[in-house]
C-alpha positions as CSV (number, residue, x, y, z in Angstrom):
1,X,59.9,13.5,-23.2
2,X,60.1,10.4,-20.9
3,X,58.5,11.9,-17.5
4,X,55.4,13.1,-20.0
5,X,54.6,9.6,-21.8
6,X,54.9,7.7,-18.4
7,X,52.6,10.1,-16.9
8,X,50.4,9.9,-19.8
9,X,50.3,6.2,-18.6
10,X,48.4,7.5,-14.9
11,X,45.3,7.0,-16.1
12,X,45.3,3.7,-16.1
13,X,45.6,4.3,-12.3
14,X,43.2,6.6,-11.7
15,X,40.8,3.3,-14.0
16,X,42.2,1.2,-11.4
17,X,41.9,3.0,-8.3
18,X,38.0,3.8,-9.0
19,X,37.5,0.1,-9.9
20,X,38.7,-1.1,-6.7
21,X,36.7,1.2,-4.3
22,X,33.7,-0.3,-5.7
23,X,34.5,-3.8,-3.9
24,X,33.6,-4.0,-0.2
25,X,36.1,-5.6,1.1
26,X,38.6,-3.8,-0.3
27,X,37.0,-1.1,1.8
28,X,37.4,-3.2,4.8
29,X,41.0,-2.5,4.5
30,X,40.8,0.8,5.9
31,X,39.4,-1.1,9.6
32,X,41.3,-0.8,12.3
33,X,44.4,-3.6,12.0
34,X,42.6,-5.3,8.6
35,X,40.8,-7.3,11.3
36,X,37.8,-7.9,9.6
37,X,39.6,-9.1,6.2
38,X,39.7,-12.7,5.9
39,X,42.7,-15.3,4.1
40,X,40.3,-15.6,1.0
41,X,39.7,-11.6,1.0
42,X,43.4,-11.1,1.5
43,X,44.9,-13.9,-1.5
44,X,42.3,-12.1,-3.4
45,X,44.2,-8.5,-3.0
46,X,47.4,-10.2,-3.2
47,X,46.3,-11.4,-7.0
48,X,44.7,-8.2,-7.6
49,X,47.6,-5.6,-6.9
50,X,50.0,-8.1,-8.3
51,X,47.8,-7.8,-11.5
52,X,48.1,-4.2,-11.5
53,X,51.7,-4.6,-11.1
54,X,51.5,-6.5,-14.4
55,X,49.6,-4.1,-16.1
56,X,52.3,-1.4,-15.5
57,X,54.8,-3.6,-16.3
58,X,52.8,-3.8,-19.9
59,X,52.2,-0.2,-20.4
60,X,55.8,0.6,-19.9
61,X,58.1,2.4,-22.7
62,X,61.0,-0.1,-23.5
63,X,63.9,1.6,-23.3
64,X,67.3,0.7,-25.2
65,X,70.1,2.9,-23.5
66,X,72.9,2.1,-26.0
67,X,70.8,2.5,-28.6
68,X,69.0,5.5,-27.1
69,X,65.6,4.1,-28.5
70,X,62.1,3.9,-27.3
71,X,59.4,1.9,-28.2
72,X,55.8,1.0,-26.5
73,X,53.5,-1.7,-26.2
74,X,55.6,-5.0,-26.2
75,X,55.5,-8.5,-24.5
76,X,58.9,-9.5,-25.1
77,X,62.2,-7.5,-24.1
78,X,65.5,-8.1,-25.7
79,X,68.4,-8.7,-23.6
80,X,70.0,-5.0,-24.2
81,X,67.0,-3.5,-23.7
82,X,64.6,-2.5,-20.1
83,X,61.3,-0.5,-18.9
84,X,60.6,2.6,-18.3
85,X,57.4,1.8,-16.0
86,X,54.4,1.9,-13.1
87,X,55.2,-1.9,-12.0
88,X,56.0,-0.8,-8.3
89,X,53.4,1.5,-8.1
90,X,50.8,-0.9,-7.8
91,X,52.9,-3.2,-5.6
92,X,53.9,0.4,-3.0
93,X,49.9,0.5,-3.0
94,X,49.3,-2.7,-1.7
95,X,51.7,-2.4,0.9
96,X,50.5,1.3,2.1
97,X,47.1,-0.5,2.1
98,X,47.2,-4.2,3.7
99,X,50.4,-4.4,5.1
100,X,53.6,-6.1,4.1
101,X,51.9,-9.4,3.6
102,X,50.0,-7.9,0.6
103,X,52.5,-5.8,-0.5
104,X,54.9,-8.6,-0.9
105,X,52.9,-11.2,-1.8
106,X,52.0,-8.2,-5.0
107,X,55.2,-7.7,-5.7
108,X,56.5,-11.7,-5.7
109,X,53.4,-11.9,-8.5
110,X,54.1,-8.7,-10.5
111,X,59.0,-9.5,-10.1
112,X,58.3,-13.3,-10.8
113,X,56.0,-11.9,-14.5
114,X,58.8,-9.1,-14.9
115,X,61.8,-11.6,-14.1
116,X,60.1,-14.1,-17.6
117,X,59.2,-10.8,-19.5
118,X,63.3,-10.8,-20.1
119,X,65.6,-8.1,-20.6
120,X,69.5,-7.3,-18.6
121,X,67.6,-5.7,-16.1
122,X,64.6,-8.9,-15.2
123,X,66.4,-10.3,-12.5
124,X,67.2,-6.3,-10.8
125,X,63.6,-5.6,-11.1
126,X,62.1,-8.7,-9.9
127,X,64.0,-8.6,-7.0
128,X,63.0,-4.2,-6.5
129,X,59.7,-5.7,-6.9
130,X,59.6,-7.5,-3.7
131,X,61.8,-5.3,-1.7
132,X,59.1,-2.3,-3.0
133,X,56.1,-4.4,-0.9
134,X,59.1,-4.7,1.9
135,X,59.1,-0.7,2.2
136,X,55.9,0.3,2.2
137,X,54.9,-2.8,4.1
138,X,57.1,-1.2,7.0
139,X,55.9,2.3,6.3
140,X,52.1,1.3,6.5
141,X,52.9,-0.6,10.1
142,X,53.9,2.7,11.5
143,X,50.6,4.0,10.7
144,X,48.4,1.7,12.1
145,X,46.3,4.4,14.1
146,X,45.8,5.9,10.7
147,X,43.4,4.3,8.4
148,X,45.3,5.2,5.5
149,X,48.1,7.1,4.8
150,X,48.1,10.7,3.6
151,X,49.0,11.7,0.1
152,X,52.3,13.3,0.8
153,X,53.4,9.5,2.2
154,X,52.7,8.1,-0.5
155,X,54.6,10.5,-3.0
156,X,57.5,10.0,-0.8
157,X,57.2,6.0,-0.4
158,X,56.8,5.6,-4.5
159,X,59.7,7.8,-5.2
160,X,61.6,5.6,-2.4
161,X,60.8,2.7,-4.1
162,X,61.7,3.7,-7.6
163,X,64.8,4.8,-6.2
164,X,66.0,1.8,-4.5
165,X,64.8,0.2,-7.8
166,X,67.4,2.2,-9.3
167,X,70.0,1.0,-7.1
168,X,69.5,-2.7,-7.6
169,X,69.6,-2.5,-11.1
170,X,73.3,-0.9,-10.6
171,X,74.0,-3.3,-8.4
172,X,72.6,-6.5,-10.0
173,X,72.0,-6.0,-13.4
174,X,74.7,-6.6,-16.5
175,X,77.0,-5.3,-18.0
176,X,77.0,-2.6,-15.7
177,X,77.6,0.3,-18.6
178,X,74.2,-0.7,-20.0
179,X,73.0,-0.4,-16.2
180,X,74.5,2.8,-15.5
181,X,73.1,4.6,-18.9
182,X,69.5,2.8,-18.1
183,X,69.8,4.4,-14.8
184,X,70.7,8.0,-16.1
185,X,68.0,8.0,-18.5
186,X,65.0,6.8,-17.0
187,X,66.0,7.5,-13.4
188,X,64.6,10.9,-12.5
189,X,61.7,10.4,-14.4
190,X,60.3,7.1,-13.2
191,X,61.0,8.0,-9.4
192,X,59.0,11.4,-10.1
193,X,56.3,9.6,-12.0
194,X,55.7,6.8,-9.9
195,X,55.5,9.2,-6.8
196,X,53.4,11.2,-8.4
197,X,50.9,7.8,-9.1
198,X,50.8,6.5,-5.8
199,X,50.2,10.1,-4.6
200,X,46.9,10.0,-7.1
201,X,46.1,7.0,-6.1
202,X,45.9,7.2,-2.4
203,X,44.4,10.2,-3.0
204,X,41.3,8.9,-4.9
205,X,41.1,6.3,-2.3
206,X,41.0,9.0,0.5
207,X,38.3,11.2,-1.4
208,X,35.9,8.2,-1.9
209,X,36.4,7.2,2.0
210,X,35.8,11.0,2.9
211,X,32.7,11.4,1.1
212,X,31.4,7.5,2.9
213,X,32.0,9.1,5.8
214,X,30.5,12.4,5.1
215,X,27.3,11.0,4.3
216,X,27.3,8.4,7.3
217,X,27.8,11.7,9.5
218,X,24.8,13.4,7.5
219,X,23.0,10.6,7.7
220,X,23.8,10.2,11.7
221,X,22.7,13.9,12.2
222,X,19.3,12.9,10.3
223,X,18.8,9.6,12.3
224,X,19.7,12.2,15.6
225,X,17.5,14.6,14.5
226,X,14.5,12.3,13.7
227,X,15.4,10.9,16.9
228,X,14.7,14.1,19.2
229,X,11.7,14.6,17.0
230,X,9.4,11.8,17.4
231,X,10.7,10.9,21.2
232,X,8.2,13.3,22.7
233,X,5.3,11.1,20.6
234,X,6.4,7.4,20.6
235,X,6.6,8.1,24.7
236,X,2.7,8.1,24.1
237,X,3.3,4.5,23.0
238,X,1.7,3.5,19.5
239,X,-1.4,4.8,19.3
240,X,-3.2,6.8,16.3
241,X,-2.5,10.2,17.4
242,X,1.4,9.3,18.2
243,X,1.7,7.5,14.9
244,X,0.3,10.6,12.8
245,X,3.1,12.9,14.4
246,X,5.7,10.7,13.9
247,X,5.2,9.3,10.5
248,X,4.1,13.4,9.3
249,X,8.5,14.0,10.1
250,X,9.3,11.1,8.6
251,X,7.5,12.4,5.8
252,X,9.5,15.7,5.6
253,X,12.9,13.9,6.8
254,X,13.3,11.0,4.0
255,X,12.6,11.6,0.1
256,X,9.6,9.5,-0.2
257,X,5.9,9.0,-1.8
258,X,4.3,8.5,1.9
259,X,5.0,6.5,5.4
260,X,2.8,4.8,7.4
261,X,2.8,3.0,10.5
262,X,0.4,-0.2,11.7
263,X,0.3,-2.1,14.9
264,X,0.2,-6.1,14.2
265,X,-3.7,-5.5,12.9
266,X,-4.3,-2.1,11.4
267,X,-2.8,0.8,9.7
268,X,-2.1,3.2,12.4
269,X,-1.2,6.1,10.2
270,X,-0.4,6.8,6.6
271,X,0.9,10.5,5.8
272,X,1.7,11.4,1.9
273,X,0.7,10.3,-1.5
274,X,-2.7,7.5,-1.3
275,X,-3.8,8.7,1.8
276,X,-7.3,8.8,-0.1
277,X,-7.3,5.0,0.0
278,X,-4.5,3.7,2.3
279,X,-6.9,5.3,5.1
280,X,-5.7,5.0,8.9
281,X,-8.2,2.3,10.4
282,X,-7.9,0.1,8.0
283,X,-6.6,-3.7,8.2
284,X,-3.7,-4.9,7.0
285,X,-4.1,-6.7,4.0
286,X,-0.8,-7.4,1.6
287,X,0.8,-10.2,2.7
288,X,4.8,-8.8,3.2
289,X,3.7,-6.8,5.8
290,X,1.9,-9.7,7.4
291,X,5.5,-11.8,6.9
292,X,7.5,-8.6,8.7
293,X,5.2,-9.1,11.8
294,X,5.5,-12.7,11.2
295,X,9.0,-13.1,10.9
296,X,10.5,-9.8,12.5
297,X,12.6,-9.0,9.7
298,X,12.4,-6.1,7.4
299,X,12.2,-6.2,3.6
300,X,12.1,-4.6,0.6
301,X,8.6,-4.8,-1.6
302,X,7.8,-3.8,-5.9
303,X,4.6,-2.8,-6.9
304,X,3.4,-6.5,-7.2
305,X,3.7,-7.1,-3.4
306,X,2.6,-3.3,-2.7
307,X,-0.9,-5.0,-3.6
308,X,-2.6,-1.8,-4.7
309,X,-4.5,-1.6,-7.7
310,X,-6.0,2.0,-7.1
311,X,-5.4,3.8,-10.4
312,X,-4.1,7.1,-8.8
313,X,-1.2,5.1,-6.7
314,X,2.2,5.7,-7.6
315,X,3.8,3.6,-5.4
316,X,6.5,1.2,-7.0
317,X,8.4,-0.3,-4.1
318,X,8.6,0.0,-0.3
319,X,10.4,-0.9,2.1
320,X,8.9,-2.6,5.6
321,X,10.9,-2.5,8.6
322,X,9.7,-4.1,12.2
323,X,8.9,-2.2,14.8
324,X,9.5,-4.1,18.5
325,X,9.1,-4.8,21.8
326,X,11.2,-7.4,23.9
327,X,12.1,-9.1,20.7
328,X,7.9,-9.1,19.7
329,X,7.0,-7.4,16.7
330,X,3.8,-5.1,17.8
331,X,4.1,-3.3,14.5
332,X,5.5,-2.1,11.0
333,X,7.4,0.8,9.7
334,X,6.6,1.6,5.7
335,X,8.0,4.2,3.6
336,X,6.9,4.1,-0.2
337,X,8.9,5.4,-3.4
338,X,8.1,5.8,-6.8
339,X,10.9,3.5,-8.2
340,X,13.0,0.6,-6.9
341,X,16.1,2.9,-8.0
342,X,15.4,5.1,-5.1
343,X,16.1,2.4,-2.1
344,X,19.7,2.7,-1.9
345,X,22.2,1.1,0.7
346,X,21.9,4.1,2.4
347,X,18.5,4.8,2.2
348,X,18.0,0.8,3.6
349,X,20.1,1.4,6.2
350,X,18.6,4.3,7.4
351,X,15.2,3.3,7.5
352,X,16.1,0.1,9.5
353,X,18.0,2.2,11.8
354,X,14.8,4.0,12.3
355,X,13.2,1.0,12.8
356,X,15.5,0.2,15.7
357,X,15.3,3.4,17.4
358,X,11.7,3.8,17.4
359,X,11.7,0.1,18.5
360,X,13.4,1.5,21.1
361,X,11.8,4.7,22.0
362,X,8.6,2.3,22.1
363,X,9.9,0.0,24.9
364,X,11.6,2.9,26.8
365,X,7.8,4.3,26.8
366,X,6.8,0.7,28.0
367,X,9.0,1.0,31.2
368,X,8.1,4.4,31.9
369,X,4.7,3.4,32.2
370,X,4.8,0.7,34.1
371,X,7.3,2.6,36.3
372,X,4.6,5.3,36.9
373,X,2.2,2.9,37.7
374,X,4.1,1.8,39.9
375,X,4.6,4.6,41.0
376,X,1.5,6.2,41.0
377,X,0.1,2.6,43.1
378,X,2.8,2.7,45.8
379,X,1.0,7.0,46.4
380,X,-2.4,5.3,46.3
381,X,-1.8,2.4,48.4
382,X,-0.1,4.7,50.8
383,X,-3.3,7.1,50.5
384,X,-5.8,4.4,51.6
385,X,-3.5,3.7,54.9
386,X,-3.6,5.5,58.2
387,X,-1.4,5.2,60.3
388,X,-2.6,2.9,63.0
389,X,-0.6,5.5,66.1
390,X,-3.5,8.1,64.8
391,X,-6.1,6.1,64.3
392,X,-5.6,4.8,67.9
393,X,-4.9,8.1,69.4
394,X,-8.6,9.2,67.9
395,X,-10.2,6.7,69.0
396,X,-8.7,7.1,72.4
397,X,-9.6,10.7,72.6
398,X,-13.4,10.3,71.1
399,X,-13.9,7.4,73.8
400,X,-12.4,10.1,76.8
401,X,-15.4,12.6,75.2
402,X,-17.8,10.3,75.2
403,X,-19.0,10.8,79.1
404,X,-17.4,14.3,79.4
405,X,-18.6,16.4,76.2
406,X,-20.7,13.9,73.8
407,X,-21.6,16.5,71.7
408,X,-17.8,17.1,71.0
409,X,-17.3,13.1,70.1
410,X,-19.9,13.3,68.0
411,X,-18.1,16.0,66.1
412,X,-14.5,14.2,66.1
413,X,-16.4,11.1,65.1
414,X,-17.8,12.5,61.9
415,X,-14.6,14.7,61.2
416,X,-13.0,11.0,61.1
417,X,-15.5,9.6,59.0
418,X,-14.7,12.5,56.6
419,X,-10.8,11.8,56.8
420,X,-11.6,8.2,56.2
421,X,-14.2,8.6,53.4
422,X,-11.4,11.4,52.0
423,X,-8.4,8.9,52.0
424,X,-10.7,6.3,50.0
425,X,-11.5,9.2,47.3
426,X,-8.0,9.7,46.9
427,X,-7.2,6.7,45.6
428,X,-9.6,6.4,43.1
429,X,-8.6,10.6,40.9
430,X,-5.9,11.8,40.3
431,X,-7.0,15.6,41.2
432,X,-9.2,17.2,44.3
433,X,-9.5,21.1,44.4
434,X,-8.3,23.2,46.3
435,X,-11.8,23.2,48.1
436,X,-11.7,19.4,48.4
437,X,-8.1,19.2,50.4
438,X,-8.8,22.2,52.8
439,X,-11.9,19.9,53.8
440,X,-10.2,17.1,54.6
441,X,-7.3,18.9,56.2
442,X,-10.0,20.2,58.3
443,X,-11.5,17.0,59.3
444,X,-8.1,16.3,60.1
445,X,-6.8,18.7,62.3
446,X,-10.4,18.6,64.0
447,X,-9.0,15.4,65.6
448,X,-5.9,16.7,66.1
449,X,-6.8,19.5,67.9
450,X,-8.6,17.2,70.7
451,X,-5.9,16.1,71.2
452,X,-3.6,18.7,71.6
453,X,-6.6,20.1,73.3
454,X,-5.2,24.3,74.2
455,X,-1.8,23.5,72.9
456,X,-2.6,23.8,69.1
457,X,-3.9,26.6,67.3
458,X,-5.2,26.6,63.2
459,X,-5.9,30.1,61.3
460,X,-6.8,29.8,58.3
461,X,-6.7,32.8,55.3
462,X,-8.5,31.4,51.9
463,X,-9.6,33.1,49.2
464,X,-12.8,31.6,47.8
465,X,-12.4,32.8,44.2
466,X,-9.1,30.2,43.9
467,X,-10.3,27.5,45.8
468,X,-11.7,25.3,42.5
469,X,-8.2,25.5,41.1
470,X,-7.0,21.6,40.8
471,X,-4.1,19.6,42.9
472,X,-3.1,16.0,43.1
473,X,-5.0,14.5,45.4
474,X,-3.7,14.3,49.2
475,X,-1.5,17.1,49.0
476,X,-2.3,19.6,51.7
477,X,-2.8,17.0,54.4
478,X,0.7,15.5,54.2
479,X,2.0,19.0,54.8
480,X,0.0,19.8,57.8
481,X,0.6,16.3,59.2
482,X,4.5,16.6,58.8
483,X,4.0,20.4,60.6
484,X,2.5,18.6,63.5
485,X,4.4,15.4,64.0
486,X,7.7,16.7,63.5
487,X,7.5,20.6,63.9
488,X,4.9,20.8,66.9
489,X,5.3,17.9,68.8
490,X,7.6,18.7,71.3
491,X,5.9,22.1,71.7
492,X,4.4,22.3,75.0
493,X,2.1,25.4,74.1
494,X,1.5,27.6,71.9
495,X,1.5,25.6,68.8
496,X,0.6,27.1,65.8
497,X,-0.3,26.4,62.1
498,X,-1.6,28.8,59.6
499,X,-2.9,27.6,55.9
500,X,-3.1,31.1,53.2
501,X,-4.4,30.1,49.8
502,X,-4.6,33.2,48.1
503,X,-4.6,34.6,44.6
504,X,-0.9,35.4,42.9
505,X,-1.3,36.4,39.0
506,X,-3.1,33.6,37.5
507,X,-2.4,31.2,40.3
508,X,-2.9,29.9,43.6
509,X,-0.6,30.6,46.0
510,X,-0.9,28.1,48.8
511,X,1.3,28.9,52.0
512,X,1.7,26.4,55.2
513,X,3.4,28.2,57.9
514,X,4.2,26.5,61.7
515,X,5.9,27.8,64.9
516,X,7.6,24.6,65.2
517,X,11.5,23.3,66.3
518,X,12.2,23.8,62.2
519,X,14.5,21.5,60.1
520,X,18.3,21.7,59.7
521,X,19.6,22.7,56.7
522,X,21.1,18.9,55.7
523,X,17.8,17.5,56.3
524,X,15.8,19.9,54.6
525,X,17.7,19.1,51.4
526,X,17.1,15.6,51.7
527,X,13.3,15.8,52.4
528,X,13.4,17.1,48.7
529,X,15.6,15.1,47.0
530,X,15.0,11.3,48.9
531,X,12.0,9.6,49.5
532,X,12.1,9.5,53.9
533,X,10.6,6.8,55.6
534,X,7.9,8.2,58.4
535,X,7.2,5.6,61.3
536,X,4.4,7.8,62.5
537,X,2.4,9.5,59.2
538,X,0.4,8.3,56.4
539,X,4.2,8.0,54.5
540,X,3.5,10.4,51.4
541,X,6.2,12.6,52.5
542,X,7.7,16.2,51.3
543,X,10.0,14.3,48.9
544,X,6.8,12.6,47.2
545,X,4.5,15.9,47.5
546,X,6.4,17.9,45.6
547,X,7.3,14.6,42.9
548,X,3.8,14.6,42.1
549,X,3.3,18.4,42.1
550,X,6.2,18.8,39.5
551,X,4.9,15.3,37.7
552,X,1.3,16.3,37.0
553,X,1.4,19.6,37.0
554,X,4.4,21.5,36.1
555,X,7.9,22.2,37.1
556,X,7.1,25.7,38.5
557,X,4.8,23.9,41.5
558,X,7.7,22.8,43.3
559,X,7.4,23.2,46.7
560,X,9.9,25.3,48.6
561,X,10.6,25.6,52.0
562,X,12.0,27.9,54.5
563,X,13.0,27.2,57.6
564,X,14.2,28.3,61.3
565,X,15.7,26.3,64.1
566,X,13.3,26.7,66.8
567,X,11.3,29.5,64.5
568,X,9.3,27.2,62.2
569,X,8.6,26.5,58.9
570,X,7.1,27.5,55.6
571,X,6.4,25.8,53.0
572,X,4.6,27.1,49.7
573,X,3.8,26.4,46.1
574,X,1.6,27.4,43.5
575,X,-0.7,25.9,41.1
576,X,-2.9,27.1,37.8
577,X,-6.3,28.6,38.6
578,X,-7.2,27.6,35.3
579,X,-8.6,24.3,34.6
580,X,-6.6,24.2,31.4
581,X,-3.5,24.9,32.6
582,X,-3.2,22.5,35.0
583,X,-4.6,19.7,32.8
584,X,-2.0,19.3,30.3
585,X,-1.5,17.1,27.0
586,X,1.3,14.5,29.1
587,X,-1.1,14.7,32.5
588,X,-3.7,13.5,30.1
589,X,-2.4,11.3,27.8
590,X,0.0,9.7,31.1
591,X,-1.7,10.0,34.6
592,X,-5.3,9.7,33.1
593,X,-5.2,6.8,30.3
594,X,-2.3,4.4,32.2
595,X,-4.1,5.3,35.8
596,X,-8.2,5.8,35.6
């Protein structure tokens, strides 16, 4: 039968269709609006398609309807005799696929080589040629949001197209009898058959794009993954101990021999096979990765440029990608495999988008240290003030007690020299003890307490087993200065402050607790939440106590604060009682090495 031989003739298509999704620019079809095909790209998919219009001009079955004859394979048609074949198919493609420009421009190639092929019905099929890239021309401009059309489209625009190529050659082609029988023999079976073709054909297309895009999303999950992996590390910056972590789940994450790391002198880290001799320590000695530092750009290596002659290496290629900061390279990326095969498109991509993001990870750990110096030297400088409204007030009230009680100026004056010398300690650690800030907040209050002379009264309830547990430095006395400047101050009497440090579970529970004018409920949000300028304290406020509690410590030392209008305030927190706990890995590797 007729419908059987032409679709015998399909896998030529499916040849076709496979061929062509190897080229890349025939990929770049798919973009959005063809924008990123160019007039040399597009002529060369005109020629192309129109070719393939040729071919299934070639492999058509002549067909001689008074005759009722078929016969295959020929270059030249008699004038009684016509084609039974895939001609439009290719030219319907290459309108569904670049537009009407293509698909015309396909089918002007594929009717002008049908119209000299001869036969009644050349002129009737060269013009059903054209009008063919017409159709699905228009058809693929309705779906410009999609990047192709589905398969069921294209079974419907083929079988269009075959069908209004049946109607031309009734209504051009002579004698008409000879048009009419063509029609009726060949009719039904080339509209099903080329329907079917483009169907196959967009549908290969489709599969080939699907699975692209199912390994660009498995390879974005990877990149994602590897990303929330190594984040917590390259925050450390590059240093050995971050590079080991981070190259050990590259290791597991990408199919290789081994991957290493180096800063622009020496190999950082090297985790997998030749880790006997590709030791961490070492200098950099083969020359590519000397040209990725150099130049900034990655590249791929053989065995030759590998440089290794150790007789137990396997590696046989690498590839070397920069790893920056501010456009400097400060380092390499190097993952090793046993063959060349193994670095695929895919795999190169992926390991220079590593590149990138760990660049990037690296300079986002850059600015977060600098920020927390900064940070951490706007608390110190603000530790080694005092405010000049106490210092002042102090000396005002030691120089009154000098005549009257010099035995009690004596006293204030070395409780000032204490809350001076304490200050200065504070901005050279990180940590006092517990022990350490109730001294100081003592030498503090001392002074105050002249001055308030019967209107201030400090209890105090400490337990001495939890007194060595660790804080950041200048924490208490903030709190006890804030109590007094802005909870007691407009007390005429009966002030009162009472410090409890006792023992809760494996912590110290440290409670501050005044009889003050309290804080409102908006403001006592705030103090939390903003950094609030103070006109008349040292300036390390609630806001930037409980920053640094949280920072260098842990999340659960938040303060928290209740308070009463005109009933006072509270304020506690709690802290490890354990060294250990309260000295952890980030404290160490952050406060300690970017502040000491």
């Amino acid at each position: 039968m007729l419908i059987l031989a032409m679709i015998e003739r399909l896998g030529v298509i499916v040849m076709v269709a496979f061929v062509l999704t190897r080229l890349p620019f025939f990929r770049r079809l798919f973009d959005q609006q063809h924008s990123s095909i160019n007039q040399r790209q597009r002529m060369l998919l005109v020629i192309i398609f129109g070719c393939f219009g040729i071919i299934g001009t070639y492999t058509g079955i002549i067909i001689n309807p008074m005759e009722n004859s078929i016969d295959h394979w020929t270059f030249v048609l008699n004038e009684d005799e016509a084609l039974a074949n895939s001609r439009v198919l290719g030219v319907v493609v290459a309108g569904l696929l670049g537009g009407w420009r293509i698909g015309v421009g396909a089918g002007v190639i594929a009717g002008v080589h049908r119209f000299f092929l001869g036969g009644f019905t050349s002129i009737a099929c060269g013009i059903a040629a054209i009008v063919a890239g017409v159709i699905s021309g228009i058809v693929s401009s309705k779906y410009k949001k999609s990047r192709i059309v589905t398969p069921k489209v294209a079974l419907i625009v083929g079988g269009l197209a075959e069908a209004v190529q049946m109607l031309i050659i009734l209504g051009v082609a002579k004698p008409f009898d000879h048009a009419l029988a063509l029609v009726q023999s060949i009719g039904i079976p080339m509209i099903i058959a080329n329907g079917i073709g483009t169907a196959i054909f967009v549908l290969i297309i489709r599969s080939v794009i699907q699975e692209e895009e199912r390994i660009g999303a498995f390879q974005s999950q990877k990149a994602l993954r590897i990303a929330n992996l190594t984040l917590t590390h390259m925050r450390k910056g590059l240093t050995t101990s971050s590079t080991a972590e981070v190259c050990s789940i590259l290791h597991k994450e990408i199919p290789s021999l081994a991957v290493a790391m180096t800063n622009r002198n020496q190999i950082l880290s090297h985790i997998g096979n030749g880790s006997d001799h590709h030791r961490h320590g070492y200098d950099i000695r083969t020359e590519a990765t000397r040209q990725v530092i150099e130049t900034g750009e990655g590249i791929n290596v053989n065995k030759e440029s590998i440089q290794c002659n150790h007789p137990t290496c396997r590696f046989q290629a690498a590839i070397i990608a920069p790893l920056k900061q501010k456009d400097k390279t400060i380092g390499t990326l190097k993952v090793y495999f046993s063959s060349e095969k193994m670095i695929s498109p895919i795999m190169l991509e992926l390991i220079q988008g590593l590149s990138t993001l760990l660049s990037h990870q690296l300079e986002i750990a850059e600015v977060e240290k600098h920020r927390a110096i900064a940070q951490e030297s706007e608390i110190k400088a603000l530790q080694a003030q005092v405010s000049p409204h106490f210092l002042f007030n102090a000396m005002n009230t030691i120089v009154s007690l000098i005549r009257t009680n010099p035995d009690r100026a004596r006293k204030l004056l070395i409780a000032l020299s204490s809350f001076f010398r304490q200050n200065l300690a504070g901005t050279t650690k990180n940590f006092s003890t517990l022990q350490e800030e109730v001294d100081h907040v003592k030498a503090y209050l001392a002074i105050e307490e002249a001055r308030f002379f019967d209107r201030l009264d400090v209890s105090y309830d400490l337990d001495e087993e939890v007194l060595s547990a660790r804080v950041p430095s200048m924490t208490l006395q903030p709190l006890i200065e804030n109590a007094i400047k802005h909870g007691l101050k407009i007390k005429q009497a009966d002030g009162k402050i009472r410090i409890e440090i006792r023992k809760n579970g494996a912590s110290a529970r440290v409670r501050i607790e005044d009889n003050g004018v309290g804080i409102q409920s908006d403001r006592l949000l705030q103090l939390l939440n903003e950094s609030v300028t103070s006109e008349n304290g040292t300036g390390i406020g609630l806001y930037n106590v409980n920053a640094r509690l949280i920072k260098m410590i842990s999340e659960h030392s938040n303060l928290l604060i209740e308070s009463t209008i005109d009933k006072g305030t509270i304020i506690t927190f709690s802290v490890p009682i354990k060294e250990q706990e309260v000295e952890r890995s980030d404290v160490k590797d952050g406060a300690k090495n970017y502040y000491n």
